[in-house]
N, C-alpha and C positions, 0 to 999 in steps of 0.2 A: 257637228260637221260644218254649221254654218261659219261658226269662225274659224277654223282652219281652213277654208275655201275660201274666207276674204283677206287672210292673214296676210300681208304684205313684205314680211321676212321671207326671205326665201332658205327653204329648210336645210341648208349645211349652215347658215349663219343662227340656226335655233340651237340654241346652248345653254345649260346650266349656269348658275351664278356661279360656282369656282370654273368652270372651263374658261369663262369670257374674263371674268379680274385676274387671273394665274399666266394666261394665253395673250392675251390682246391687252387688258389695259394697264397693266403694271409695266410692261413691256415697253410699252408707249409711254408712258409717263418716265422709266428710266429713260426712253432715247430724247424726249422730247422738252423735258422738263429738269430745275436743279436736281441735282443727286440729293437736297436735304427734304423737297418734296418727294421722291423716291423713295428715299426711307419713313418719314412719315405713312406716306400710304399703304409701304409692305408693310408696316406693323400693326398701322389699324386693320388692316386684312385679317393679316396672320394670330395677331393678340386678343381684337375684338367680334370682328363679324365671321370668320371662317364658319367657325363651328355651328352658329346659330343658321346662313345661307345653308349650309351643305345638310344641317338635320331637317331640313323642311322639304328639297328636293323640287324643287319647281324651278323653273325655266327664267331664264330672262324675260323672255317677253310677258309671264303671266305675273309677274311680281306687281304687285298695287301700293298703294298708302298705307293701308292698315296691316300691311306683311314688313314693312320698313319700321312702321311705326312699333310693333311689337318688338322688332328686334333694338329700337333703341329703349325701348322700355326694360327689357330683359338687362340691356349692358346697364341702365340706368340705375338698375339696384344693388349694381355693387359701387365700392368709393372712389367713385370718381369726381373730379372738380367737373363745373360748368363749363369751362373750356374742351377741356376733354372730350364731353361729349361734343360741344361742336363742330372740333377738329372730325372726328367720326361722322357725324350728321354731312358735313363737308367733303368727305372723302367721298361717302358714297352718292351723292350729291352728282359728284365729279364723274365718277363711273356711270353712272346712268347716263349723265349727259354726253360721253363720250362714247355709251352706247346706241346711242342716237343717231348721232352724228355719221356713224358708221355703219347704220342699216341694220343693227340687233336688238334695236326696240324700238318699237313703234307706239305711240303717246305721250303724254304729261310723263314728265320726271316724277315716279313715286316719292321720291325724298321732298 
């Protein structure tokens, strides 16, 4: 109880990893950013991290280091170049830090 009583998100802004990347940040990034970073980033969504976010089921704000870190391990072991994964590592990167920014997470950038 202790942390939900200091939590500092206020609870309509507590959302699931696809509610907030689907809802708000791909959203924002089409109005706000080039259209070739816009597609970039729905595809690492949609191609690499979807699946991996949405089977785990936990929140934006309780996502940690070692919950990113696994999921770039999991992409990590299929053929991918080094780039690749950066661009990915980058994206979400980008998402956390914009979830920041925007009151839907509170701490260190887990990426």
């Amino acid at each position: 109880m202790h942390t939900v009583n200091t939590s500092k998100i206020p609870p309509e802004q507590n959302m699931s990893i696809d509610a907030f990347f689907e809802s708000v940040y791909l959203p924002w990034i089409k109005t706000n950013r080039r259209p070739s970073t816009y597609k970039n980033s729905r595809d690492v969504w949609n191609h690499h991290v979807r699946a991996l976010a949405s089977s785990e089921r936990v929140t934006l704000k309780n996502v940690r280091t070692f919950t990113v870190q696994g999921w770039l391990d999991q992409i990590g072991r299929s053929d991918l170049s080094r780039s690749s994964l950066k661009r990915i590592k980058s994206t979400l990167s980008g998402g956390f830090r914009q979830a920041k920014q925007l009151g839907y997470f509170d701490g260190v950038n887990p990426v």
